[in-house]
C-alpha positions in Angstrom: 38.3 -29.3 -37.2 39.6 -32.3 -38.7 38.8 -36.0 -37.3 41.1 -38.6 -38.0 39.6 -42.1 -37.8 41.5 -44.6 -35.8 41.9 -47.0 -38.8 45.0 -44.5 -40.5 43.7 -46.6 -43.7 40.4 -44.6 -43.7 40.5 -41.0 -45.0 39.8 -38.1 -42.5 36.2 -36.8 -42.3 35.7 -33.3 -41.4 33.3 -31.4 -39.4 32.9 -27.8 -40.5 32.0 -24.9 -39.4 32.8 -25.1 -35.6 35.3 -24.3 -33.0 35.9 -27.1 -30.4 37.8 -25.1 -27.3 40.5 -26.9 -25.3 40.6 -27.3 -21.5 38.0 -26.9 -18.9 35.2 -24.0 -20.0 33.2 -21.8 -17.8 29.2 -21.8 -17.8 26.5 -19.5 -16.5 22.8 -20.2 -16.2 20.7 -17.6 -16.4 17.3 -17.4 -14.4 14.5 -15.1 -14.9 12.0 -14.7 -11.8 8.7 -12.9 -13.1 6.9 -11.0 -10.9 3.2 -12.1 -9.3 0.3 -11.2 -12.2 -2.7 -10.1 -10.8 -5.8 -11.0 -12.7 -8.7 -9.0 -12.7 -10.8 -10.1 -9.6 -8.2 -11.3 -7.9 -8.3 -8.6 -5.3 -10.6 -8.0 -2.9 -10.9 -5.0 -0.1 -10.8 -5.4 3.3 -11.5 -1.7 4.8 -15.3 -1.2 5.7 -16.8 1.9 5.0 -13.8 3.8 3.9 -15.9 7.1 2.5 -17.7 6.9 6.0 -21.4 7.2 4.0 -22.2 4.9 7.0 -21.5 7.2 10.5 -18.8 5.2 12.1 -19.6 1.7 11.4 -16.8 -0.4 11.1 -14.7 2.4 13.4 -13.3 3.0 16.5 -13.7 7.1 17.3 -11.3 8.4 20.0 -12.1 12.1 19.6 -11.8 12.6 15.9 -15.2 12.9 14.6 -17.5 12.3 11.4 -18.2 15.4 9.3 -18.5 17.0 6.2 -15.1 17.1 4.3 -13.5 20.3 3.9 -14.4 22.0 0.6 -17.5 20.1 0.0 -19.7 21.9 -2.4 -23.8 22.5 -2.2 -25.5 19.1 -2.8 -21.6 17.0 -2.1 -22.6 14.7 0.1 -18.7 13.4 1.2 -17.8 12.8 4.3 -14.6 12.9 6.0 -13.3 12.0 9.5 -11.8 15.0 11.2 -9.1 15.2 13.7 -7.2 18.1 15.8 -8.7 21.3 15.2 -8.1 22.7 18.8 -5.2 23.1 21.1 -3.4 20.0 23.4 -4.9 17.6 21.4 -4.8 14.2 20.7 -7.1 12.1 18.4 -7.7 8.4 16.8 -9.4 6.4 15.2 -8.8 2.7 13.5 -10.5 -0.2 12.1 -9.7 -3.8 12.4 -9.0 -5.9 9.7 -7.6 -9.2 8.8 -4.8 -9.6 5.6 -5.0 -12.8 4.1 -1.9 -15.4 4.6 -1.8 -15.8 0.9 -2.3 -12.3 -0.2 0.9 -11.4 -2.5 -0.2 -7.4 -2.6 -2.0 -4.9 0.4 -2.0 -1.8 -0.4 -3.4 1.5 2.2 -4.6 4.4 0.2 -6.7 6.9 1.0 -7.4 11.4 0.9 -5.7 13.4 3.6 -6.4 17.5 3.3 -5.0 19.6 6.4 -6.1 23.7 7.5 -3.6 24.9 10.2 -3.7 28.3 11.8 0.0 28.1 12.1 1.9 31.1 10.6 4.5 30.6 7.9 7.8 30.2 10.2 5.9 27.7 12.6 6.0 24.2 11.4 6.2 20.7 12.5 3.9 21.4 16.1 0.9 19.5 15.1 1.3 16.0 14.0 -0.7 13.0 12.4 0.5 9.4 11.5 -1.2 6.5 9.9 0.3 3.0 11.8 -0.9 -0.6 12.1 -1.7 -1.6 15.9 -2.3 -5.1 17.4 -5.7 -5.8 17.1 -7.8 -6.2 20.6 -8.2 -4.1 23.2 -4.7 -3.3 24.2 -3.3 -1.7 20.8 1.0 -1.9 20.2 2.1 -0.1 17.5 3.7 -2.2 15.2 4.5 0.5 12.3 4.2 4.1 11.4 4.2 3.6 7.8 2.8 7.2 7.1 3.8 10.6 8.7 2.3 14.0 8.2 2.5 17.9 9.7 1.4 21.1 9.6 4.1 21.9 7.5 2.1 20.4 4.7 0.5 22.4 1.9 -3.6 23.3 2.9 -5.8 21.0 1.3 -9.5 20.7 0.8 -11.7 18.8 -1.7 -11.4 21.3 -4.8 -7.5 21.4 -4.1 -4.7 21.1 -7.0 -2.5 20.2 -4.6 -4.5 17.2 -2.9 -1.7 15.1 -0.9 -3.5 11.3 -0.4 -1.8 8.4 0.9 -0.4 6.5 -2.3 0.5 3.0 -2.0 1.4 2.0 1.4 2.7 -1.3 1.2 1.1 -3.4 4.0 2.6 -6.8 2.4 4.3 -8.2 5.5 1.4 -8.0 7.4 -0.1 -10.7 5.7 -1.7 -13.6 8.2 -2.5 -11.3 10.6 -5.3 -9.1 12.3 -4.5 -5.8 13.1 -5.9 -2.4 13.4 -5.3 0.0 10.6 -5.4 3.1 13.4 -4.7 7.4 12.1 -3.6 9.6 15.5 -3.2 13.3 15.4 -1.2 15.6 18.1 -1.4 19.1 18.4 0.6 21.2 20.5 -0.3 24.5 23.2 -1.6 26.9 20.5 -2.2 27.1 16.9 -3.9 24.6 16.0 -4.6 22.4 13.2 -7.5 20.1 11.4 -6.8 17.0 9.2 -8.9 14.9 7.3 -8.8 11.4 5.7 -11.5 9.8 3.6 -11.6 7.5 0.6 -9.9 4.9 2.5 -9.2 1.4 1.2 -7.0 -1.4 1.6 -6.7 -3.7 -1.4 -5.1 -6.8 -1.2 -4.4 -9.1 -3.7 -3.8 -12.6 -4.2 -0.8 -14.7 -7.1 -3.6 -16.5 -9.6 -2.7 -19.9 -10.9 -2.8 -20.0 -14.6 -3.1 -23.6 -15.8 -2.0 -25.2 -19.1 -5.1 -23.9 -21.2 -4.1 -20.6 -20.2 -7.6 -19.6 -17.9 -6.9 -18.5 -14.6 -7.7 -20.4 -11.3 -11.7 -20.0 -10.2 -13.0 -18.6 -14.0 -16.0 -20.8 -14.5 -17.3 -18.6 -17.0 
């Protein structure tokens, strides 16, 4: 693009190598939002006794029980809580639990194996659900946010086709105590047994990396 000098008297300069466009121009900015990192040992867990090696502590029982899970082998100590396994019934059982107001992640995982003596055309009659309750005595549902049948595949520990819960996203219950509760219904006849063990709920928190690039709370 050529420059002419106001002075007429002066020669013209030149700038090379460049386009200068005419009129008003268009411009986008671009922003790029990166998700939380979780460093390790930033998460913590916040279900007690999820594998049940302890009876019921930490629980509330309402007719499931504690008991050997299904498929345990000679010596396998694992233990699973068990609901159903007879006709017109109806069983829970739930935990309390408290989900950080800064947590950025909580996540409900956990083994579920079912037996039904339902035959190959009857499906969908027995029923279990994981929710999250109010916490206290009087329990509202606030979320199913797992549903299972008798439709399901059998399961027991030595199974191929083990079905567990796999990350449940509890997120939006963060700042509040509620009960993490499991309820099973089964109908007139034909009954069937699930099981849950291995339970945990992980939640994790957004670290804060500072300018010598350690993370927030290493001493080390």
């Amino acid at each position: 693009v050529g420059v002419q000098h106001p002075d007429a008297a002066i020669s013209k300069r030149w700038v090379c190598c460049t386009d200068v466009p005419e009129g008003p121009q268009t411009y986008g900015i671009v922003t790029t939002v990166q998700p939380p990192t979780y460093f390790r040992g930033s998460c913590t867990e916040l279900i007690v006794n999820g594998s049940f090696p302890n009876g019921k502590e930490g629980w509330t029982l309402v007719g499931a029980i504690r008991e050997l899970c299904p498929g345990a082998l000679p010596g396998q100590r694992r233990y699973c809580l068990a609901f159903g396994g007879s006709s017109s019934d109806v069983d829970q059982a739930w935990t309390e639990v408290t989900i950080p107001a800064d947590a950025v992640r909580a996540e409900l995982t956990g083994d579920w194996y079912m037996e039904t003596s339902e035959g190959l055309a009857g499906h969908n009659y027995d029923r279990f659900h994981a929710d999250v309750r109010t916490g206290g005595t009087f329990q509202l549902v606030l979320a199913v946010v797992d549903e299972r049948w008798d439709g399901y595949p059998e399961q027991d520990l030595q199974s191929s086709t083990r079905l567990p819960f796999a990350n449940i996203d509890l997120t939006r219950f963060a700042g509040s105590t509620v009960n993490i509760g499991f309820r099973s219904e089964t109908n007139e006849v034909y009954p069937t047994t699930f099981w849950i063990d291995n339970l945990s709920l992980e939640v994790c928190f957004e670290a804060t990396v500072f300018s010598d690039g350690f993370e927030s709370g290493d001493t080390g």
